[in-house]
SETOR-240598 format. One record per residue: x, y, z of N, C-alpha, C in turn. Coordinates in steps of 0.2 Angstrom, whole numbers, plus 5000, padded with zeros to 4 digits. Each point is the difference from the previous one (the first is absolute). Example, Ala and Ser with C-alpha at 12.3 -4.5 7.8 and 13.67 -1.06 7.14 Angstrom:
BEGIN
506649725039499650065000500450065000499850054996500450065001499650055003
This chain:
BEGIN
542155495517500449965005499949924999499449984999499949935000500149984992500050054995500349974993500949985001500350055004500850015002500049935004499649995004500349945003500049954997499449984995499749954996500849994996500250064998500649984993500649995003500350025006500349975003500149935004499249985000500249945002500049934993499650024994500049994993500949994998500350075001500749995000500249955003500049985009500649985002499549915000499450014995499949924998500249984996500250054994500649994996500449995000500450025004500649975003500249945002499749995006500149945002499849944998499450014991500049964996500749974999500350044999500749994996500649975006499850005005500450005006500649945001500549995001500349945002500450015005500349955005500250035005500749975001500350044996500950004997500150084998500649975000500550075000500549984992500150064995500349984995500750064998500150025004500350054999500750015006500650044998500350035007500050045003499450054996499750065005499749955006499449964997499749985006500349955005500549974996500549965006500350065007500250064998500450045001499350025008499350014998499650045005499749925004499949954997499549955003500749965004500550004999500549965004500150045006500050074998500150045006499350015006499349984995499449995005499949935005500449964996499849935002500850005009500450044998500550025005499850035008499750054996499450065008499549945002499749984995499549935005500249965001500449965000500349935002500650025005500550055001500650015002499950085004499650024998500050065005500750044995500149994996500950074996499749974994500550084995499949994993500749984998500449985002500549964997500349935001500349984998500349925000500749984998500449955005500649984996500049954997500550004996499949934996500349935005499949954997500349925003500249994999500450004996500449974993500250044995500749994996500150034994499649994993499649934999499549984997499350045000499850035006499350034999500050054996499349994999500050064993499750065005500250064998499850065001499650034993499550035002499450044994500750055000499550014992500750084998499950055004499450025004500050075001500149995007500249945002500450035007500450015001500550045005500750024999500250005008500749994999500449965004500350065002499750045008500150055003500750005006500049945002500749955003499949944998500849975003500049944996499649955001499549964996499849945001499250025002500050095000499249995004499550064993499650004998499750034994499550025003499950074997499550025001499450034994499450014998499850024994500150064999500050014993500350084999499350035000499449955001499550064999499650015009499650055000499850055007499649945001499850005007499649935004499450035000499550064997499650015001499349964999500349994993499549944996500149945004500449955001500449965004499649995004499950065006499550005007499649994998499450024996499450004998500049924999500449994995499949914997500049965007500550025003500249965007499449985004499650065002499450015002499549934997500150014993499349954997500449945001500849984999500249935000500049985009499750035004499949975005499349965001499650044994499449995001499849924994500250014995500249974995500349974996500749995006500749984993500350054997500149984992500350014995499550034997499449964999499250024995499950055004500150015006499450055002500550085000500650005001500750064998499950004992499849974997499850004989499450055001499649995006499350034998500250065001500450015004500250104999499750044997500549984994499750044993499650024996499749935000499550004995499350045005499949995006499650035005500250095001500750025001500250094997499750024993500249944998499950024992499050024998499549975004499750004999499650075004500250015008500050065002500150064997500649994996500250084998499650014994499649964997499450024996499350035003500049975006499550075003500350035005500550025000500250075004500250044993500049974992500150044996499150044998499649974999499450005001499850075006500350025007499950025003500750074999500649984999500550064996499550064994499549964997499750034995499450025000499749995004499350015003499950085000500250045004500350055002499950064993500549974996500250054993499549974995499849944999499649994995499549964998499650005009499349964999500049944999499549985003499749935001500549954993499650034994500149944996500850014996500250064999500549994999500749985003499850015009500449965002499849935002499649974997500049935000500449974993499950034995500450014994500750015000500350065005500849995004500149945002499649965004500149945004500149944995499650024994500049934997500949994993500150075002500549994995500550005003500049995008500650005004500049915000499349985001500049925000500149964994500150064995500149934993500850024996500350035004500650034998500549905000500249974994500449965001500550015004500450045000500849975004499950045009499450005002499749995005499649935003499849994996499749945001500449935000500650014995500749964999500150005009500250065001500450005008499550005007499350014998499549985005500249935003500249954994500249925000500749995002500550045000500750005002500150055006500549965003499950005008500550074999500050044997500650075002499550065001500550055001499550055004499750044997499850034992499950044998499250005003499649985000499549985003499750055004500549965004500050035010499950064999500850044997500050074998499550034999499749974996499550044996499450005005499749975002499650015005500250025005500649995004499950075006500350064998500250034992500050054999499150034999499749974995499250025002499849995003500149975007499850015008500250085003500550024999500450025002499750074999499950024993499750044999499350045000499749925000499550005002499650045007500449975005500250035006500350075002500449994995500450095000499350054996499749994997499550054997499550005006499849975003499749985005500050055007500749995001500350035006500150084999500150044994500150044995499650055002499449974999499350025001499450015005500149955004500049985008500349965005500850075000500449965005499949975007499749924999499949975006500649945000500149995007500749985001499949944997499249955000500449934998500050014991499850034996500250024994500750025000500250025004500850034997500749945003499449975007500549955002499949944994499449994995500049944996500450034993500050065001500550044993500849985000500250025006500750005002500149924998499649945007500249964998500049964991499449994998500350004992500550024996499850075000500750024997500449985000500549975008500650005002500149925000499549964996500149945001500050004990499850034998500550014991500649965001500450075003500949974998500249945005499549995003500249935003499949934998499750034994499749954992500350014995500250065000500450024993500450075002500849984999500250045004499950064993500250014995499850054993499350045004499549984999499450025004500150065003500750005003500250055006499850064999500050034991499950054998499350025001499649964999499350025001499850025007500449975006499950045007500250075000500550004995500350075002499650064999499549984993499450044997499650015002499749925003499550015005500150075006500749975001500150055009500050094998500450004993499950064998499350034998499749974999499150024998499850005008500149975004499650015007500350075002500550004997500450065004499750064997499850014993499750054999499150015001499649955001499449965001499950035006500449995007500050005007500150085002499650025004500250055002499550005008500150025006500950025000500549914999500750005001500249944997500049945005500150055007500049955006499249965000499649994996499549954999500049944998500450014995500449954997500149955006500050025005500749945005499449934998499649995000499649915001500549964991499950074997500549944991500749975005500350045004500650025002500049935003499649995004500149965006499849944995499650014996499849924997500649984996500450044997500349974996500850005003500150025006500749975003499849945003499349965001500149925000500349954996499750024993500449934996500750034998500150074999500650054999500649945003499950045008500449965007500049924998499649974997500449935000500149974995500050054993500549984993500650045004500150065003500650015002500549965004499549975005500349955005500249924996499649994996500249944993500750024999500050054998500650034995500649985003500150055007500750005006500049935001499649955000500149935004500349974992499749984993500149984997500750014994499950075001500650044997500750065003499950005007500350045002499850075002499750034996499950065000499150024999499750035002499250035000499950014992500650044998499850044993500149934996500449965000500249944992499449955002500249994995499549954996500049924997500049954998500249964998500250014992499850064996500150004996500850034997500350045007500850015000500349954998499849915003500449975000500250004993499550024995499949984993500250064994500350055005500250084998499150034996499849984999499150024997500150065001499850015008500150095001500350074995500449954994500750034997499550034994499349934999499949984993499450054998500150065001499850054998500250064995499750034996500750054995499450004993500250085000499850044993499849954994500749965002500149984991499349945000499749955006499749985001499250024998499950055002499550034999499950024992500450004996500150044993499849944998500449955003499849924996499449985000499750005006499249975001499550034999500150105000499550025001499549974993500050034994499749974996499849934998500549955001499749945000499449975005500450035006499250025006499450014999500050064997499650045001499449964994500449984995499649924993499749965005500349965004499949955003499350005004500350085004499250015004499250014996500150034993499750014997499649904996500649975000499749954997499949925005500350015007500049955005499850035006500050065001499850045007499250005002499850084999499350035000499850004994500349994994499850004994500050064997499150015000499850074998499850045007500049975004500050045007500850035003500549994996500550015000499950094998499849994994500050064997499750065003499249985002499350025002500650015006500249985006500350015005500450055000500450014997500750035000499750084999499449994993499650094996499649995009499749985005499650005006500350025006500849965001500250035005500350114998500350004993500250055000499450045000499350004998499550045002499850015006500149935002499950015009500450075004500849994999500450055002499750064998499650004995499850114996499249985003499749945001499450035004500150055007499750035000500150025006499549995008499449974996499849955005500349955002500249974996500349935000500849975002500250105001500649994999500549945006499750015004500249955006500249955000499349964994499849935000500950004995500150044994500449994994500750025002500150035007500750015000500349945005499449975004500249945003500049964995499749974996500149954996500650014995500350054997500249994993500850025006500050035004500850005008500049944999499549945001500149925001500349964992499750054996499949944993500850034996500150084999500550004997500549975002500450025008500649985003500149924998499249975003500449924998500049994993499850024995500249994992500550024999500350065001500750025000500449945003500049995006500549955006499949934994499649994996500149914997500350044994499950044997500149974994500750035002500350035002500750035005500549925001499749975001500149945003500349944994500749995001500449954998499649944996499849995004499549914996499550034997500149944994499749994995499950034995499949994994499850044995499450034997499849994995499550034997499449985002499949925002499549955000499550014997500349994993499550014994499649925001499349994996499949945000499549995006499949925001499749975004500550005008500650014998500549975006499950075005499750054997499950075005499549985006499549964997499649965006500149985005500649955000500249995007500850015002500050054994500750055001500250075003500050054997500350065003499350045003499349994994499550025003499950005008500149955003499949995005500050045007500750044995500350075007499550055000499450014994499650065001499449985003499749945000499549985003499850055006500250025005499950035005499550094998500449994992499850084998499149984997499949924998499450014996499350045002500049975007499650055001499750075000500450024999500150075000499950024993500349974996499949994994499250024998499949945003499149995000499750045000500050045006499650035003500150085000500650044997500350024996499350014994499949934996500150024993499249995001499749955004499350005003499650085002500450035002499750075002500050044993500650004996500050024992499250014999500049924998499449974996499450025004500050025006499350025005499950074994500750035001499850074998499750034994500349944997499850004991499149995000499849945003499549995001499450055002500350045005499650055001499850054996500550034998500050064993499649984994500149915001499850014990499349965003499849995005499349975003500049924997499649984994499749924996500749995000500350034994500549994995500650005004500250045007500649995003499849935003499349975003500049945004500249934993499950044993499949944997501049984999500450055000500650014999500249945006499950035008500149985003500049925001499449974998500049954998500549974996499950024996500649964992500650005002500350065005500749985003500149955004499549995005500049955004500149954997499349984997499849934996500849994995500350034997500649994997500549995003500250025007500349975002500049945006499549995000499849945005500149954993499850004993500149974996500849984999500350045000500649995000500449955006499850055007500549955004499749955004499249985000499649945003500549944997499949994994500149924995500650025003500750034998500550025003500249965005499650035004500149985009499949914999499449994998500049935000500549964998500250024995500549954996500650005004500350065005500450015003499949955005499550005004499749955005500149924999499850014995500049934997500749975000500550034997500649975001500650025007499650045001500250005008499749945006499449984998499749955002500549925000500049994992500549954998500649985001500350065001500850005003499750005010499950035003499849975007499749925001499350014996499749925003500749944998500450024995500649945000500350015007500250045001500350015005499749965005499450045002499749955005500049945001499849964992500149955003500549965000500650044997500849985001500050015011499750045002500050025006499849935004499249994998499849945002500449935001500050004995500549935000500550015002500550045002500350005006500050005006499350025001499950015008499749935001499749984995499849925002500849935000500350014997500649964997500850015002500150055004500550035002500150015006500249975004500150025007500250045000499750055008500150065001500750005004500550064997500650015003500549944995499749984994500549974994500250054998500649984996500350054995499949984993499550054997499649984992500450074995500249964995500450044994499650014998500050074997499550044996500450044995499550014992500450044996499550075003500350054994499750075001499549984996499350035000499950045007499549995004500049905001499849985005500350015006500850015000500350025007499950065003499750054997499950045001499349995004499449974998499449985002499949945004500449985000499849935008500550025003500350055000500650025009499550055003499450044996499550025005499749965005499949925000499849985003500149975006500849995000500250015003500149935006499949944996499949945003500549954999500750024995500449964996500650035001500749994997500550025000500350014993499850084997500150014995500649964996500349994992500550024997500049994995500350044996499850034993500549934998499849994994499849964993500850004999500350074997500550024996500650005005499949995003500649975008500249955000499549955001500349934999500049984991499750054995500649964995500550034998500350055003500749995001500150094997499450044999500350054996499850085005499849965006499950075006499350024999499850045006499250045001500250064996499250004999500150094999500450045001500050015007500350035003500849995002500149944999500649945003500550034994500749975002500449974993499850014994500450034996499949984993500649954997499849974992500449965000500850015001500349955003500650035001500150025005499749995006499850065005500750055003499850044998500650075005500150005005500550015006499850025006499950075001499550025002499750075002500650055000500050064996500550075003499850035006500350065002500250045006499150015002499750004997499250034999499549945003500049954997499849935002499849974993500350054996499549984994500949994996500049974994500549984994500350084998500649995001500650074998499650054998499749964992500250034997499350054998499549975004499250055000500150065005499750054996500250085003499350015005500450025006499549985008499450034998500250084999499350034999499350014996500249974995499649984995499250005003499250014999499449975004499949944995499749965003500049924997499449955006499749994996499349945004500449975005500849964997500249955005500450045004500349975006500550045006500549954998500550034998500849984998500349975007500649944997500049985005499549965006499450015001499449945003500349965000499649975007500349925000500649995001500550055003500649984999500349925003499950005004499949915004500049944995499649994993499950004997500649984994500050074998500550034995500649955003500450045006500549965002500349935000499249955003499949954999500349964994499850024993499749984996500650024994500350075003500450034995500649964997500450014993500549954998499949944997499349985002500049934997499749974994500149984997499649994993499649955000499549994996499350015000500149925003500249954998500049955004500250005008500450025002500250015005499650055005499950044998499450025001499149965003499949964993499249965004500249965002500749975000500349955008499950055007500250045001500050045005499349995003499650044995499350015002499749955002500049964996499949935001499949975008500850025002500049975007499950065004500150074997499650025007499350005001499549964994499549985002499849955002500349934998500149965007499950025007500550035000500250055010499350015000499950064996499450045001499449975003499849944996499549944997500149965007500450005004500249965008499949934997500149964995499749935002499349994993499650045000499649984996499950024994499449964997500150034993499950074997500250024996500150064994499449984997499650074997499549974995500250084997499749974993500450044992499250024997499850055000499250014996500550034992499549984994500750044995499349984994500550044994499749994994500349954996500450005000500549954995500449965005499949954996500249935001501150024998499950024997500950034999500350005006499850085004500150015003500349965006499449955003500149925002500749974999499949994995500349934998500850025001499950084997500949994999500450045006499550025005500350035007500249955006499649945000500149985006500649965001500049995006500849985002500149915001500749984998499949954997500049955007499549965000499749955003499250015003500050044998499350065003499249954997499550005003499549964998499350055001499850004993499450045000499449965000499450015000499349985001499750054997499649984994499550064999499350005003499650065006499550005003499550014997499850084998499749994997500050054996499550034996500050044994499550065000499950064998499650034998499850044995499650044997499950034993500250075004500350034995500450075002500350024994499550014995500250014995500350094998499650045005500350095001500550015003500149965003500950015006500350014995500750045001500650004995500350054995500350025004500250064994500850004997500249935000500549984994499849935003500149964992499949914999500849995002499749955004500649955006500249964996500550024993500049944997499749964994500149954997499849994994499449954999499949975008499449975003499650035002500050065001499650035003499349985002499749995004499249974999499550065003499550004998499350035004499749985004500449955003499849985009500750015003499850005007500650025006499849945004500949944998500149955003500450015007499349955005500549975007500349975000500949985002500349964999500350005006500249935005500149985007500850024999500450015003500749994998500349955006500449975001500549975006500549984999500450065001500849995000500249945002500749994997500449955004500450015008499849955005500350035006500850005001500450045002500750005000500349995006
């Protein structure tokens, strides 16, 4: 116990080595906008004020003018929780504090099947897994998941065995707070509920999971009817996703998946996991432990790699790419493949403990340095951030309207002290989401004629309509005049301030009589996922704006 807490807290000093307290991404615009919502406003949506405000991608425009996030508030509330306590830094600690948890509740998942050191072994390669440790440091939810489905379980074998109510009341709730994290996840409740069902007898015992789990159940449902209309949809209808499921999908991914886990996942714990769970299932001691786990681990491998997005994620780009969606299963993985290796160990006595060893030791060789490097430029891209953060907090009146390119807009509207507007608006060629060159007026759908409705697609067709209408017909000059002045209005009188990479961008946007001032500067040499131009620079310039008054 005290070696499992030791590496637990070794891990989350790992972490937080690396720590910076920014957001780099539109998953975590998507969860942290909606946390910083629940704690400053009491709701998880918001309207816009303007046709100029930038909207994060993953919000979607549920009526007109008012956006909700397509993800569950489960994560959201938790963050909520910390940003009342701490801001922004203290909603960031989330993760990396889940993240650190679920290495000794892996530790104690394992205990059970394979002894003291081999589940300290389980533990340690749940903590050195890079594209876990990637998303310990990014604000989205795989995390979460992963930890109150090991909660969850943990409690369910608990309750299994000594049905006491607050065991089954802290089952219920876990479990049922999964899809409130990740609605995919769903399937794991399902497993879960049909293993108590077989576990439980008589079944009317079960009521304390019952009762625990229509708490958080009751208020992603009640999310759902206020936000979307209806109890059953979801924010991800607005995006047809629901749809983005199909045989052929599954044909595509399975194999390159199945590599990926192999060489980004558990590694060789991937393997050892997979030959542990199906033993589990034919032990007949164990069978319990193995039909719970592998009901958890197959459905969701099946449900991603089933799953529309993305490819193969061969490579380094699987780290803080598609891998992502199985995190939840690693544990199990682990401990899975850590009971394996108990077993082997036993049989062959020296020579199984010596095996046992050289698997571990190979792979903590493989995914330690891994992880690090991973951290390391995780760290890079944030700390700019931050101190792109910084200097605005110090330099920029709060409630101004500051022009940002991606995927700083995305990362200072978490903060949530300024008035967004994307970069690519005022120079004349639409947001993300906005116009495209030329701009269309929206068809029958809200979205351009000629895109077919049902398609599943990250973005929601249409968004933004207000926007689009706005904006629509006009060409690209005419266009960053509009914007222009409706950021004046927006702006009431004071100055615009521009944070940017390139000096380009500057000079050939602003409107003519328009007076800049550069404030200041900062090194932000990781931000950036296309060069702004042919000036591009590795610092991120302040620049004062003050229109001409009309």
């Amino acid at each position: 116990m005290a070696a499992a807490g030791a590496l637990a807290l070794v891990h989350l000093a790992w972490l937080l080595a690396h720590f910076a307290p920014a957001i780099m991404s539109a998953d975590a615009n998507g969860y942290v906008v909606q946390a910083r919502l629940i704690a400053t406003e009491g709701h998880t949506w918001f309207a816009t004020e303007s046709p100029a405000q930038f909207v994060g991608m993953h919000w979607l425009e549920a009526s007109p003018g008012v956006f909700h996030s397509r993800y569950p508030a489960g994560l959201p509330m938790l963050m909520a929780a910390a940003w009342k306590i701490g801001g922004l830094t203290g909603a960031l600690l989330i993760n990396p504090l889940l993240a650190s948890a679920t290495v000794l509740l892996v530790f104690f998942l394992a205990r059970p099947l394979a002894g003291h050191a081999c589940a300290l072994i389980a533990a340690a390669v749940v903590a050195a897994i890079p594209v876990t440790n990637h998303h310990a440091l990014d604000a989205d939810a795989h995390i979460a998941a992963a930890f109150f489905l090991v909660a969850s379980v943990l409690a369910l074998r608990r309750f299994a065995n000594a049905p006491k109510i607050a065991w089954g009341l802290a089952a219920g709730v876990c479990l049922a707070i999964v899809p409130t994290i990740r609605y995919p996840e769903a399937v794991a409740v399902l497993a879960a509920a049909a293993w108590l069902a077989w576990r439980v007898r008589p079944l009317w015992r079960a009521w304390p999971v019952v009762a625990g789990a229509a708490i958080p159940l009751g208020v992603l449902l009640a999310h759902n009817r206020a936000a979307y209309g209806a109890l059953w949809r979801t924010g991800y209808a607005l995006t047809n996703e629901q749809t983005g499921f199909g045989l052929g999908h599954f044909l595509d991914h399975a194999a390159p998946y199945v590599l990926s886990l192999c060489a980004q996942g558990p590694v060789l714990y991937f393997a050892f996991g997979v030959a542990g769970l199906a033993a589990l299932v034919i032990d007949r001691r164990r069978r319990p432990d193995g039909v719970l786990f592998a009901g958890i681990v197959v459905p969701l491998v099946m449900v991603y790699m089933a799953y529309y997005w993305g490819g193969p994620g061969a490579g380094t780009s699987a780290i803080g790419g598609n891998m992502r969606f199985f995190i939840p299963t690693f544990p199990f993985f682990a401990t899975a493949g850590a009971w394996l290796l108990y077993r082997l160990s036993q049989h062959l006595g020296d020579s199984g403990r010596a095996a046992v060893g050289v698997v571990a030791a190979l792979q903590l060789l493989v995914t330690g340095p891994t992880s690090e490097q991973v951290l390391e430029r995780s760290e890079g891209t944030r700390s700019s951030a931050a101190r792109a953060r910084a200097l605005a907090e110090t330099q920029v009146p709060r409630g101004s309207v500051l022009i940002l390119d991606y995927p700083m807009d995305e990362s200072l509207d978490a903060v949530g002290r300024w008035r967004i507007v994307e970069e690519s608006l005022v120079a004349g060629t639409g947001g993300r989401d906005g116009p495209s060159k030329g701009g269309r007026p929206p068809g029958p759908g809200g979205g351009p004629a000629d895109v077919e409705d049902n398609r599943p697609r990250p973005r929601q067709v249409g968004k933004n309509r207000g926007q689009l209408e706005h904006y629509a017909g006009l060409s690209p000059s005419a266009r960053a005049q509009r914007a222009w002045a409706d950021l004046a209005g927006w702006a009431g009188g004071r100055a615009i301030y521009w944070l940017t990479h390139s000096p380009d961008a500057l000079e050939n946007t602003l409107p003519a009589g328009a007076a800049s001032e550069r404030v200041a500067e900062v090194d932000a040499p990781a931000i950036g996922f296309r060069v702004a131009g042919a000036n591009a620079s590795a610092k991120l310039r302040l620049v004062r704006i003050t229109l001409p008054r009309r």
